[in-house]
C-alpha positions in Angstrom: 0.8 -38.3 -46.4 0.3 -35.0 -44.1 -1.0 -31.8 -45.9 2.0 -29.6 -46.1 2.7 -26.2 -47.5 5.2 -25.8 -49.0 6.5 -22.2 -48.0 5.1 -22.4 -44.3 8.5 -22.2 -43.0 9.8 -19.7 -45.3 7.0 -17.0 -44.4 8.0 -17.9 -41.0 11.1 -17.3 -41.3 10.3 -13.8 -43.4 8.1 -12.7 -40.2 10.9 -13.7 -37.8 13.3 -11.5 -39.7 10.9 -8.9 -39.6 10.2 -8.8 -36.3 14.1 -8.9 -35.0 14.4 -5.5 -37.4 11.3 -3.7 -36.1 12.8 -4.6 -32.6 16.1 -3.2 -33.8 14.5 -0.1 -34.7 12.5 0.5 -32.0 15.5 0.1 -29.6 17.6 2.5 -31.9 14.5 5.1 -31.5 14.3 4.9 -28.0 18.1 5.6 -27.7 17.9 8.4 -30.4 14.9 9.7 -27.9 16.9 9.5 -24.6 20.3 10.8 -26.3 18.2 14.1 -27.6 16.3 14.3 -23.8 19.6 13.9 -22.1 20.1 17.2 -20.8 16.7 17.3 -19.0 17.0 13.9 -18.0 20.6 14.6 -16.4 18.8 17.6 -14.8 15.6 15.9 -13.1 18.1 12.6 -12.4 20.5 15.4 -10.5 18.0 17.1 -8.0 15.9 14.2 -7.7 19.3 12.3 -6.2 19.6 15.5 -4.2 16.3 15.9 -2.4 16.7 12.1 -1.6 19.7 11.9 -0.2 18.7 15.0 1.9 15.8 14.0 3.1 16.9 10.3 3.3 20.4 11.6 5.3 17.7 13.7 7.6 15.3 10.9 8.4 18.5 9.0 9.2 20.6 10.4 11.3 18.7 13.6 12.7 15.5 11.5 13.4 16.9 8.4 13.8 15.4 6.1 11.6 16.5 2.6 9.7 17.6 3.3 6.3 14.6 1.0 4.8 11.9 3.1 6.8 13.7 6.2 5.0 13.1 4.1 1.8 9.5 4.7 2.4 9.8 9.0 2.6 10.6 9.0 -1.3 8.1 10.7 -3.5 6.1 8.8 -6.3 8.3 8.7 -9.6 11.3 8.5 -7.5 11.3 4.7 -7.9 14.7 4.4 -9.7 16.5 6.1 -6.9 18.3 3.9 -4.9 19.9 5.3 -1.4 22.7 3.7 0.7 24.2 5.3 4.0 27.8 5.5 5.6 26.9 5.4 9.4 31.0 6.5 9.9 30.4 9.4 7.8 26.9 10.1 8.9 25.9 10.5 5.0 23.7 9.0 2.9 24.0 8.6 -1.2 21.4 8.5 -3.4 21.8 7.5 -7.0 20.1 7.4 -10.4 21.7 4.5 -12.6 24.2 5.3 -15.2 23.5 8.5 -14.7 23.9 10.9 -11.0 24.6 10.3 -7.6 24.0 12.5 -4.4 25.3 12.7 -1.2 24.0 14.6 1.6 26.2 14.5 5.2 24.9 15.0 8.8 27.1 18.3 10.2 26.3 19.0 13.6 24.9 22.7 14.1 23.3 22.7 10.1 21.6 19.4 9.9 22.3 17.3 6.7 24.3 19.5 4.1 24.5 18.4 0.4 27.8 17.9 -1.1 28.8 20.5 -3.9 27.9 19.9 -7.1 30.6 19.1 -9.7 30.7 20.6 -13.7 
């Protein structure tokens, strides 16, 4: 007969359960963390989209770039901003998930203009 203890799979269980709640808790800290910081975090998200959707709508469509080289102009930390263009429009959106979006639009005579800003 094998060696067995007899409670192995209880403790197991114990550290399992302890492990799922100190994961629970950690997730509920980081969203009490990001619910108290959303004000700045809004703020940072809304002219980060803005300066990238400038620039990105400049490199674009006044220098006449691809939208992936324009990729490349974005600024370190800026990672989480993802751009798109409307060639009709002569525009280009940048957005922060879940939280902004940008858009900046080619006007011939003033370059690309940024869209006004709502509430």
């Amino acid at each position: 007969m094998a060696n067995r203890r007899p409670n192995s799979g209880a403790k197991r269980s114990l550290a399992s359960r302890l492990i799922l709640w100190l994961l629970v808790l950690a997730a509920i800290g980081v969203a009490a963390a990001v619910w108290a910081n959303r004000a700045p975090i809004e703020g940072y998200a809304k002219v980060g989209t803005s300066y990238a959707a400038r620039v990105a709508c400049s490199c674009r469509f006044v220098a006449g770039r691809s939208l992936e080289d324009c990729e490349k102009d974005k600024l370190a930390g800026m990672e989480l901003v993802s751009l798109s263009d409307d060639a009709d429009a002569r525009s280009v959106t940048a957005s922060f998930p879940l939280v902004t979006a940008n858009t900046a639009t080619y006007r011939e005579g003033y370059g690309c203009v940024l869209e006004e800003w709502e509430g």
